[in-house]
C-alpha positions in Angstrom: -12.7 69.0 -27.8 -12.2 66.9 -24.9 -9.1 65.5 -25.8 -7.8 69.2 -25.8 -9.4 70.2 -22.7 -7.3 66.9 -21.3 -4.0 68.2 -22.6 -4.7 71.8 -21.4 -5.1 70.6 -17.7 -2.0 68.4 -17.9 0.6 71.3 -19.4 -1.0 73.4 -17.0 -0.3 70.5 -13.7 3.2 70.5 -15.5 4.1 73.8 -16.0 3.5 74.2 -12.2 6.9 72.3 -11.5 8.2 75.6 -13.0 6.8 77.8 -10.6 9.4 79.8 -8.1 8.8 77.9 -4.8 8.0 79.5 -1.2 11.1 81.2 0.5 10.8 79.2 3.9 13.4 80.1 6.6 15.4 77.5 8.6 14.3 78.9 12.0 12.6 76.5 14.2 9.0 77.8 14.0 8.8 79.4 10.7 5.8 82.0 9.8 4.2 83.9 7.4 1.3 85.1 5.1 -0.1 83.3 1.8 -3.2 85.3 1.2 -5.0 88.1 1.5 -6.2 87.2 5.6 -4.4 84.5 5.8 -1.1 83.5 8.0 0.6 80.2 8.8 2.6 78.8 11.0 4.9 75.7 10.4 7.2 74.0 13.9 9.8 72.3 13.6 7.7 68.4 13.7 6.7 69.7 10.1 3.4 70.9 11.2 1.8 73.5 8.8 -1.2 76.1 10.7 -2.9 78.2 8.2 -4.8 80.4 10.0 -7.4 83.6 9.2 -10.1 84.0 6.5 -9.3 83.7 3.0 -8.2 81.7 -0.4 -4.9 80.5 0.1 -2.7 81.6 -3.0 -1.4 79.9 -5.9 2.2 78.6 -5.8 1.9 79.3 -2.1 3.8 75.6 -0.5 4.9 74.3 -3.6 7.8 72.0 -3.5 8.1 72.7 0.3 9.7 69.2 1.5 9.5 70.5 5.4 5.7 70.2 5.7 4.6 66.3 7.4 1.2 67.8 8.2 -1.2 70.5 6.9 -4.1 71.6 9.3 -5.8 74.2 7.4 -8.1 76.4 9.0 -11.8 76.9 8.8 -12.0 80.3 8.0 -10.3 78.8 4.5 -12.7 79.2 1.8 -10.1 78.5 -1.0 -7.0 76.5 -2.0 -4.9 78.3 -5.2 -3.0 76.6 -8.5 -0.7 74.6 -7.2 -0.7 75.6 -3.6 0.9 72.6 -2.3 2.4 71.2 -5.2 5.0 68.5 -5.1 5.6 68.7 -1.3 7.6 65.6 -1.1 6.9 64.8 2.7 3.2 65.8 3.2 1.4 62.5 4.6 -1.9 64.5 6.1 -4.0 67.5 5.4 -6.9 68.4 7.0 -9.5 70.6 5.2 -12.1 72.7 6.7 -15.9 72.3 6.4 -16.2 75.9 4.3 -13.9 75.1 1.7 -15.6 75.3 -1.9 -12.5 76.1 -4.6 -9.6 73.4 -4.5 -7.8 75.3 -7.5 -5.6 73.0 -10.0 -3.0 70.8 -8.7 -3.6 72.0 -5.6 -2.1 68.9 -3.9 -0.7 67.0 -7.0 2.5 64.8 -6.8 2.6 65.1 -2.8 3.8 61.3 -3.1 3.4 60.4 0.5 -0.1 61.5 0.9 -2.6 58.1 2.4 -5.7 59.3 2.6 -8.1 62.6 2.1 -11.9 63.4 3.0 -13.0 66.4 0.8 -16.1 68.0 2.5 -19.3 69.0 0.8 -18.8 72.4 0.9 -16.7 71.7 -1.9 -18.7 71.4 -5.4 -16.1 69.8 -7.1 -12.8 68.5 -6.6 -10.7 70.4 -8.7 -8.7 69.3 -11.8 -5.3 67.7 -11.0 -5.7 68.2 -7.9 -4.2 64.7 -6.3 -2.4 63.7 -9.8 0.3 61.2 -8.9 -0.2 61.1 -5.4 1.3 57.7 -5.5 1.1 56.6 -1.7 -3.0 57.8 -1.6 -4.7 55.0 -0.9 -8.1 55.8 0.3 -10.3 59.1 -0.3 -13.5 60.0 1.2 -16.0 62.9 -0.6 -18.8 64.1 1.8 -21.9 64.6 0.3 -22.7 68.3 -0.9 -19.8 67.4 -4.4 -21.2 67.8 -7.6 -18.6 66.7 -9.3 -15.0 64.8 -9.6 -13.2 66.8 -12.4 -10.8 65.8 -15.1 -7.9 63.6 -13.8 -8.4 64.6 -10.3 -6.9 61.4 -9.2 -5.1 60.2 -12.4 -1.5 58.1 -11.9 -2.8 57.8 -8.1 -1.4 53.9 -8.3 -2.2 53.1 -5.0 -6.1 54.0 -3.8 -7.5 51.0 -3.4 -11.0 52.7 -2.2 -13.0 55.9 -2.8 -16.3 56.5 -1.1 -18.3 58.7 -3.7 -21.6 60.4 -2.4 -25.1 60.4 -3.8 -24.4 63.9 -4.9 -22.0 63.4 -7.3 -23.6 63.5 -10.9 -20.4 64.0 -12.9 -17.6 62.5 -13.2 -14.5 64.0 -15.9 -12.1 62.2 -18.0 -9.2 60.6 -16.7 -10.4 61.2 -13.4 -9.5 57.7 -12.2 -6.7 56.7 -15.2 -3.9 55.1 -13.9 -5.2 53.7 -10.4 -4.1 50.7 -11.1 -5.1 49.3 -7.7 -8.3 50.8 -7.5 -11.3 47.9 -6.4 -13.8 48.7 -4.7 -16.0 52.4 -5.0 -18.6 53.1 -2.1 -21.6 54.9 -3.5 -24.4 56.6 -1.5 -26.9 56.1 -3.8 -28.9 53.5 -5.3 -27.6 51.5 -8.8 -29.7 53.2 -11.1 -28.3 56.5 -9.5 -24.6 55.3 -10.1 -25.7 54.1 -14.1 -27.0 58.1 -14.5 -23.6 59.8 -12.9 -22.0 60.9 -16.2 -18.1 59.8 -16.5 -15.8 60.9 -19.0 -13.6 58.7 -20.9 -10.9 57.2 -20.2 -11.6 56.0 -16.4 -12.0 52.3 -17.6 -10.7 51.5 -14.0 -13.2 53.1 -12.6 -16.1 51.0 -14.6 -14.0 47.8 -13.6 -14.2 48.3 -9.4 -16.7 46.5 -7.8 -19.5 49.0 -6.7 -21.1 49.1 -3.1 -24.1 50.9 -3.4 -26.0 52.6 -0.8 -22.9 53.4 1.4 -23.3 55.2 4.1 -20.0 57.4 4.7 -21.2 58.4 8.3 -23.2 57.1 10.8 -25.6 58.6 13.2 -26.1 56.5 16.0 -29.1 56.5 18.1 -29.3 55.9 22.3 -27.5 53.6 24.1 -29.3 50.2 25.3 -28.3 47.8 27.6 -27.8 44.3 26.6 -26.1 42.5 29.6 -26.4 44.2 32.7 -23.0 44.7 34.5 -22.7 42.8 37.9 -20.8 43.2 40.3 -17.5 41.2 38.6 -18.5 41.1 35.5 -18.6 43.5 33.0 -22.0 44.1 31.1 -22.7 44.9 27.1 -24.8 48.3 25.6 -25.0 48.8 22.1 -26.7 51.0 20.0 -27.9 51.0 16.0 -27.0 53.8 13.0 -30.5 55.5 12.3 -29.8 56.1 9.0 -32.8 54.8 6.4 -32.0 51.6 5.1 -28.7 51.5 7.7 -28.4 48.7 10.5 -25.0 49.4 11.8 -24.8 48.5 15.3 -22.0 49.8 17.9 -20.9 47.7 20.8 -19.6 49.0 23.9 -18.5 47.5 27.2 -20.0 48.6 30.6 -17.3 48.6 33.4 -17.7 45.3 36.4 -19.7 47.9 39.1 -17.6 46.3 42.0 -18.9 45.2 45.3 -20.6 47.6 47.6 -19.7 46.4 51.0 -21.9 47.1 53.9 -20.6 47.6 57.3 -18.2 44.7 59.6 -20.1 42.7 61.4 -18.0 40.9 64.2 -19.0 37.5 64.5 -16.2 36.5 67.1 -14.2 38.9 69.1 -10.5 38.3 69.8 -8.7 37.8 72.8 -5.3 37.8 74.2 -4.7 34.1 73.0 -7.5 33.8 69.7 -7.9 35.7 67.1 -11.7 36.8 66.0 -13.7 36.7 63.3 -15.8 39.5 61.1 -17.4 40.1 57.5 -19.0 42.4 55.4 -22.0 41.4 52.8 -22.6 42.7 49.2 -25.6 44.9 49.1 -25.9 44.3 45.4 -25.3 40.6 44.9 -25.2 39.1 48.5 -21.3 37.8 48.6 -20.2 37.3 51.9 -16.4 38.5 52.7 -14.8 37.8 55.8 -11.4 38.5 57.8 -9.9 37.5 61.0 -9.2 40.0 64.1 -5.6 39.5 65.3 -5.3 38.7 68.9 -5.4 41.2 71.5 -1.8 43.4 72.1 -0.1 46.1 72.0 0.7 47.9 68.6 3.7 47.8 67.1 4.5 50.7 65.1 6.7 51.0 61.7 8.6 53.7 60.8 5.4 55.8 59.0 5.1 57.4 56.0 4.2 61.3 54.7 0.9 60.9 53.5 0.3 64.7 53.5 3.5 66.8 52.8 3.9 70.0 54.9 3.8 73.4 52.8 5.3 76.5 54.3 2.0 77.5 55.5 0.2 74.4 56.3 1.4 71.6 58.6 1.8 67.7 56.4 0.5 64.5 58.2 2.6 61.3 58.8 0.6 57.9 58.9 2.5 54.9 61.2 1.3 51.5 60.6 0.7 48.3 63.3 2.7 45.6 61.7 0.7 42.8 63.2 -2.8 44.3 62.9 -2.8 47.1 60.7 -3.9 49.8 62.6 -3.2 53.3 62.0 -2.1 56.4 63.9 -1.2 59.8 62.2 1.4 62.9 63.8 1.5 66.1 62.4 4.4 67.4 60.3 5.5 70.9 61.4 5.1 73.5 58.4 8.0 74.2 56.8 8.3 78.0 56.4 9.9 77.9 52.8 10.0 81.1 51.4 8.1 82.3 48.8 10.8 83.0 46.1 13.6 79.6 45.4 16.5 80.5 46.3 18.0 77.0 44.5 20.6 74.8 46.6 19.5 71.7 48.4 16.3 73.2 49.5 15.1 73.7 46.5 12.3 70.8 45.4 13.7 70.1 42.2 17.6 70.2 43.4 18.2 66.8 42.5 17.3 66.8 38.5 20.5 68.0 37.3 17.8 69.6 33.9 15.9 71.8 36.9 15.9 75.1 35.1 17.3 78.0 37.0 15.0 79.7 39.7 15.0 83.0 37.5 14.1 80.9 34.4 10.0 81.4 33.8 9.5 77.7 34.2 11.3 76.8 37.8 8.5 78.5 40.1 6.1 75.6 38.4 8.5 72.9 38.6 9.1 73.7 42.2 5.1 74.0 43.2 4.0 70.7 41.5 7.4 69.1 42.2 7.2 69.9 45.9 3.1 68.5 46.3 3.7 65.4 44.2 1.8 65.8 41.0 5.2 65.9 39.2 7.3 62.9 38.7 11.1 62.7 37.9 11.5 61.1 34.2 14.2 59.2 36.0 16.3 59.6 39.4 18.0 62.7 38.0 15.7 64.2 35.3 13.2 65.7 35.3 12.8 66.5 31.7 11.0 69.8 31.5 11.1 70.6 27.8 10.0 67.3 27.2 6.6 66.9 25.7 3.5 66.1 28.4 1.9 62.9 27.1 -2.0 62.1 28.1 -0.7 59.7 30.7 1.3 61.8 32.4 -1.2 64.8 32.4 -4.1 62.2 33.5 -2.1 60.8 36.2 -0.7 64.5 37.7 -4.5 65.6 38.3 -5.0 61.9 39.8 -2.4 62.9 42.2 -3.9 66.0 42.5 -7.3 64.3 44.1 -5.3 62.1 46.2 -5.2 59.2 44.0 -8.1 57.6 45.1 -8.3 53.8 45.2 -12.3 53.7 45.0 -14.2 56.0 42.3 -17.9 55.8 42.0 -18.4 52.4 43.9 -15.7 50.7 41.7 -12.2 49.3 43.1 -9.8 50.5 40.3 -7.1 47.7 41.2 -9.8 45.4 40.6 -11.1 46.1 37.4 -10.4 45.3 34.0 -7.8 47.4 31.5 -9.9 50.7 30.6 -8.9 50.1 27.2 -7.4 47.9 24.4 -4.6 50.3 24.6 -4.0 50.7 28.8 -2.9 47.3 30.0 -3.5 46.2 33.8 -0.7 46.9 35.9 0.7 49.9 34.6 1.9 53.4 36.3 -0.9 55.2 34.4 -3.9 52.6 34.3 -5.8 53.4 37.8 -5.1 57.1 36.9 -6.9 57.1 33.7 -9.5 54.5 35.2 -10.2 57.6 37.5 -10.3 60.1 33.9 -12.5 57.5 32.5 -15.1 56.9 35.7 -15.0 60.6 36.7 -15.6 62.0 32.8 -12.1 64.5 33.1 -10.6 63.0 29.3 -12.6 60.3 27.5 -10.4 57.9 25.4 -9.4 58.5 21.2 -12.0 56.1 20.8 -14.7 53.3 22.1 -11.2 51.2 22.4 -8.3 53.5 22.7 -6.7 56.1 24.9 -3.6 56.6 23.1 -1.6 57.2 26.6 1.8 58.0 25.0 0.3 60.5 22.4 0.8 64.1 22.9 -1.2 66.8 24.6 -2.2 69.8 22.8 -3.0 73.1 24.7 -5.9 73.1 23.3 -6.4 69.8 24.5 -5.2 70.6 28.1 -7.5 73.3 28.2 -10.5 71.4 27.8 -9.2 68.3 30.2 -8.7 71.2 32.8 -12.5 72.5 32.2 -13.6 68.9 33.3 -11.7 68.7 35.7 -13.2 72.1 37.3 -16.9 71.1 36.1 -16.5 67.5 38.4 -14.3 69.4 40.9 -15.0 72.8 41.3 -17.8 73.4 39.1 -18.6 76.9 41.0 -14.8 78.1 38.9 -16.4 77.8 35.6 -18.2 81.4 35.9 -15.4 83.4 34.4 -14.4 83.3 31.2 -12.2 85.2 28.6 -12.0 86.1 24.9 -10.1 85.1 22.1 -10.4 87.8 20.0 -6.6 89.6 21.0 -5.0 86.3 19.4 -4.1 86.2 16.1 -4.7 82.6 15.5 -8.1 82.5 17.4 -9.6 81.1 14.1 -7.3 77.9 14.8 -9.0 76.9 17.8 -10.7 73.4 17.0 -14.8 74.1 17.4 -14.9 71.5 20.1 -12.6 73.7 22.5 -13.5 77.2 22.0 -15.2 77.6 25.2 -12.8 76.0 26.8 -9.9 77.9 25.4 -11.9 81.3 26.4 -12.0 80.2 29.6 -8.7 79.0 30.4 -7.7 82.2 28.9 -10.4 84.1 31.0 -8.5 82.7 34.2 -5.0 83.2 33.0 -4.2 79.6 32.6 -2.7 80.4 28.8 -1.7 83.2 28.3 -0.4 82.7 24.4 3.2 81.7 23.2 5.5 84.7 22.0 6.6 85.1 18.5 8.1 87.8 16.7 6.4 90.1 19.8 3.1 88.4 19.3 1.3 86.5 21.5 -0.3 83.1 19.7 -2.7 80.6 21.5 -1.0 77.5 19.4 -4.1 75.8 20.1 -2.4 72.5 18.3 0.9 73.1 19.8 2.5 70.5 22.0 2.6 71.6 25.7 5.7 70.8 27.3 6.1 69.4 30.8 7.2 72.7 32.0 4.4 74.8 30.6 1.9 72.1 32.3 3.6 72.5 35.3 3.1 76.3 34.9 -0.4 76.1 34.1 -1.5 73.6 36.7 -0.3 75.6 39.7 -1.4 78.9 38.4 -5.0 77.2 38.0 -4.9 75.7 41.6 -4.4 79.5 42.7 -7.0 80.5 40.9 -9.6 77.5 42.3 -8.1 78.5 45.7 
């Protein structure tokens, strides 16, 4: 009876490659429905969005070779036959926390597949459903599975590692046959738990990996203590320990130098017209003496000066001039400059010397010209300005540094004299005081404990929520107003983490939605370009105003 079982599921994963395939246009941004409440979205980086509430259909992305990455929404419940069958260049999916059907071959032969967590909504995995994924080589079920059903992961030659929750009590046949390089399995349970999980034959490789009982597949991490307190040059060590039963994982972090806090100058020799004097300032934390000589007495001797504050048409700039033999400094006022309110392009124009400045009637040259004109926005090189280019974390992180003024000292600590922020943000580079400010001040944290991932790309969801902490450190009385999501069709899409985030950036007409086919979409994942942050930034310093 097995044995025909067996053979039933594999004709049936077969006789999917005769399925008719999705009908996918070759537009740019391509959409559509595939479900009863469901619609999806795929751009032209190979993104898939399925968005709404609902099982997706059977057959619905089979053989589809345009999809890289599938984010499926959580208002999925269901995954059809054969949904994504055979998608040749699918290397991620993401499935939601309410999923509980993954329907047969749902993903099998997607041969550049690494790695998949199932969550525990799910109570079992689905027959077929990662057959000859050949480049899978790790898979995590969360606990809440029942059960791993017949040849789930057959002919999947390259998973190496499964982690396998105490939850699972069942296990079919051929689940595991053909995973040739499969050694090690990470069980949440004990070893007589594992003995009672009932497998089906033919998963000999399965009984042959080594077994690490008592995994724990996530860790919950209790408070923070302080090992070595940071001084004022040297950086200090917290850590803190998994409080899982039985669990002693332990997370190391470092704590940033603190930095000297410098009391006032206290002259110890005045200067005259033929000696120099003598003053210095103590550490009111560790005592370290600093000192500096006075330069003789004389006149100042000016440089040329430099804008510190540029003039708007409204409001007059400041221009600082510098004594080159003691550094003194004197500041003149810049006359306003009366530009009028509407570009009319030409060499007064801010952006007139990128030769890619859009238009002043295009939608996106009134943003260019506001952040171009104050300084947050940077030429990409001495003639571009690259506005459809995509906004990396850097470059947003270091516009809202400018924004504040770029301030040298944040919370006591002397940015130029601290250590990189992380593995990832080397010393010395345009961007490393800038997110050393992020960091100190709480506007973005990093990807990680370690990394920052400054040349990855911002999202507007993302955006949104870097803007709210900017507000909440900065303007904190803005955050009253807020909006709803409701009006967008792909509301569901918004990751949980930036909902009310999203709602208010939309509540204070910072996004406004992206048009397609006459509707407006939040594109919450979407990449913001360095136009559409331009856009949003002045239209949210109006609205702080």
């Amino acid at each position: 009876m097995k044995k025909r079982l067996l053979s039933a599921a594999l004709v049936l994963c077969l006789l999917l490659a005769l399925l008719p395939m999705a009908a996918f246009a070759d537009d740019d941004v391509q959409t559509g429905t595939c479900g009863d409440g469901l619609t999806w979205t795929l751009d032209a980086a190979g993104t898939l969005t399925v968005t709404g509430s609902g099982v997706i259909s059977a057959n619905a992305f089979a053989f589809n070779s345009k999809i890289v990455r599938a984010e499926i929404g959580a208002g999925v419940t269901g995954i059809g036959l054969g949904a994504f069958f055979k998608c040749a260049n699918l290397e991620a999916v993401t499935l939601p926390a309410g999923l509980t059907t993954l329907g047969t071959a749902a993903f099998a032969y997607c041969e550049k597949l690494a790695s998949v967590t199932l969550p525990g909504s799910l109570k079992s995995t689905g027959d077929c459903a990662f057959q000859g994924c050949t480049a899978l080589t790790a898979v995590t079920i969360l606990p809440g599975v029942t059960r791993i059903d017949t040849r789930t992961f057959s002919d999947c030659a390259a998973l190496k590692e499964i982690t396998i929750p105490a939850t699972v009590t069942a296990i079919g046949g051929s689940a595991f046959s053909g995973c040739l390089a499969l050694r090690t399995v990470h069980f949440g349970g004990s070893k007589e738990a594992w003995q009672a999980v009932e497998v089906g034959e033919h998963n000999t490789l399965l009984r042959l990996a080594k077994v690490d009982y008592n995994a724990v597949t996530e860790h919950h991490f209790g408070d923070w203590t302080v090992t070595t307190e940071a001084t004022c040059t040297e950086p200090g060590v917290r850590t803190r320990t998994c409080t899982d039963p039985g669990c002693a994982e332990t997370e190391t972090e470092s704590i940033p130098a603190l930095g000297h806090d410098w009391g006032e100058w206290v002259v110890a020799q005045e200067p005259t017209a033929e000696t120099t004097g003598y003053r210095y300032h103590l550490c009111a934390r560790c005592n370290t003496r600093e000192g500096e000589d006075i330069p003789k007495l004389h006149e100042h001797a000016w440089n040329a000066g430099v804008v510190t504050q540029k003039p708007t048409a409204t409001e007059p700039g400041v221009k600082t001039f510098t004594c080159t033999i003691c550094g003194a400094t004197k500041t003149e006022s810049i006359p306003a400059t009366g530009l009028p309110g509407t570009c009319p392009g030409g060499p007064t124009c801010p952006g007139y010397a990128f030769r890619d400045m859009p238009v002043p009637a295009d939608w996106s040259h009134e943003g260019l010209d506001y952040c171009i004109y104050r300084g947050y926005v940077a030429g990409t090189s001495a003639s571009t300005v690259s506005p459809t280019g995509v906004c990396t974390r850097a470059q947003l992180v270091s516009i809202l540094y400018r924004m504040q003024g770029e301030p040298t000292n944040v919370k006591g600590y002397e940015l130029s004299k601290l250590r990189a922020p992380f593995d990832d943000v080397p010393r010395g580079q345009w961007y490393t005081d800038a997110i050393w400010w992020a960091k100190l001040t709480g506007v973005v944290a990093g990807t990680s404990a370690t990394t920052f991932d400054p040349e990855g790309e911002i999202t507007r969801e993302q955006l949104a929520v870097i803007l709210y902490n900017y507000t909440k450190q900065f303007a904190p009385g803005s955050l009253t107003a807020t909006g709803s999501l409701a009006g967008f069709p792909d509301a569901a899409s918004v990751s949980s983490w930036a909902r009310t985030e999203m709602a208010w950036a939309v509540g204070n007409g910072l996004i406004s939605g992206t048009g397609s086919g006459g509707v407006a979409y939040l594109s919450p994942q979407g990449s913001a370009t360095r136009a559409q942050v331009a856009a949003i930034l002045m239209r949210f310093e109006q609205a702080m105003a």
